[in-house]
SEZAMI-357982 format. One record per atom (N, C-alpha, C): residue in one letter; y, z, x. Coordinates in steps of 0.1 Angstrom, whole numbers, plus 2048, in hexadecimal, padded with zeros to 3 digits. Example, Ala and Ser with C-alpha at 12.3 -4.5 7.8 and 13.67 -1.06 7.14 Angstrom:
// residues 2
A7C784E884A7D384E87BA7DF84E884S7EA847880S7F5847889S80084F881
***
This chain:
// residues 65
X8787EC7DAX86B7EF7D5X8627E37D9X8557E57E0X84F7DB7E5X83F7DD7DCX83A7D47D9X82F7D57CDX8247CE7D2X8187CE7D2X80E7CE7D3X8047CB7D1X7F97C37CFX7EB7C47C8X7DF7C67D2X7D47CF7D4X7D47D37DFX7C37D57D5X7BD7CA7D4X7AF7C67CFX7A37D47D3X7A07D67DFX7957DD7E2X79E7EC7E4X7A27EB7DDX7AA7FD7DAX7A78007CFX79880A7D0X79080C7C2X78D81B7C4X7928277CDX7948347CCX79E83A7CFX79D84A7D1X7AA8507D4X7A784E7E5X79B84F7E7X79B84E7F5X7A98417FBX7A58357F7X7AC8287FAX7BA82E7F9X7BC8387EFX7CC8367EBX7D18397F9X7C88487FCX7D084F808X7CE84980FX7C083D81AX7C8836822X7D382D822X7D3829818X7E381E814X7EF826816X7EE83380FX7F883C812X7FB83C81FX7F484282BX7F3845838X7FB83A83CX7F182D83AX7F5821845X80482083FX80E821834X81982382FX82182B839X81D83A837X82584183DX82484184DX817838851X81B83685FX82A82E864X82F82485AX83681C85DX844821858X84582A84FX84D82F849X84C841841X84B84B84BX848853841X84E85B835X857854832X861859824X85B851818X85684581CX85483C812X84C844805X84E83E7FAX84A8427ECX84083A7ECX83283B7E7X8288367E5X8208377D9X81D82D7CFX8198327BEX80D8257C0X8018287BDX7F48237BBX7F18247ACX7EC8187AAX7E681C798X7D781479AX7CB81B79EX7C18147A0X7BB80B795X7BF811788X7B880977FX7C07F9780X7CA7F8787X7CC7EA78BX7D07E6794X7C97EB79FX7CA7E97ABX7D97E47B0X7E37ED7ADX7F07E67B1X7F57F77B8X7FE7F27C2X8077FF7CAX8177F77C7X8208037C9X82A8017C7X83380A7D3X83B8047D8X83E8127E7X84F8077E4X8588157E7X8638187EAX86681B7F8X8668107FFX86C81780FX87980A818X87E80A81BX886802820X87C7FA82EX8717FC82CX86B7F383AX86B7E2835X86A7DB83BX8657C9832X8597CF82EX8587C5822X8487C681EX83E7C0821X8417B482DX83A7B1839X8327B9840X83A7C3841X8347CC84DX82C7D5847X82F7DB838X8267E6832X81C7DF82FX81B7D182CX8117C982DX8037C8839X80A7C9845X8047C784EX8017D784FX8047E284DX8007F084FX7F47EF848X7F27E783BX7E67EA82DX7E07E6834X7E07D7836X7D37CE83EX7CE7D6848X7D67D7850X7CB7DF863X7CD7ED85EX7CC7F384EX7C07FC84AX7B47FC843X7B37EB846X7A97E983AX7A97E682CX7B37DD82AX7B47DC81CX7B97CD81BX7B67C6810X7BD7BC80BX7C87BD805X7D67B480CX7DE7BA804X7E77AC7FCX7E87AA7EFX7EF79E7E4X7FB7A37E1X8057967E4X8127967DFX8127A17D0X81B7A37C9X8207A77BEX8127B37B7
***
């Protein structure tokens, strides 16, 4: 489980790009967004380097834990 704080993720719209750029990298991956605190939580066996680097080049800030 790779966890996330993901600041300028303030609609449903943001969830589903974060989603996308996710399942570009992995499309099985589990994806849980709770906006009221800006944190994601995804289940996928990729590093979380790399789902890292999916969030950013979709536009998003993305914080450890």
């Amino acid at each position: 489980m790779t966890r996330f704080t993901i600041p300028d993720m303030d609609c449903q719209g943001c969830v589903a790009s974060i989603t996308r750029a996710v399942h570009a990298q992995d499309a099985g991956a589990k994806v849980v967004a709770d906006l009221d605190t800006h944190k994601v939580e995804i289940d996928s066996a990729i590093e979380s380097r790399l789902l890292a680097a999916a969030i950013d080049a979709a536009g998003f800030t993305v914080q450890a834990g």
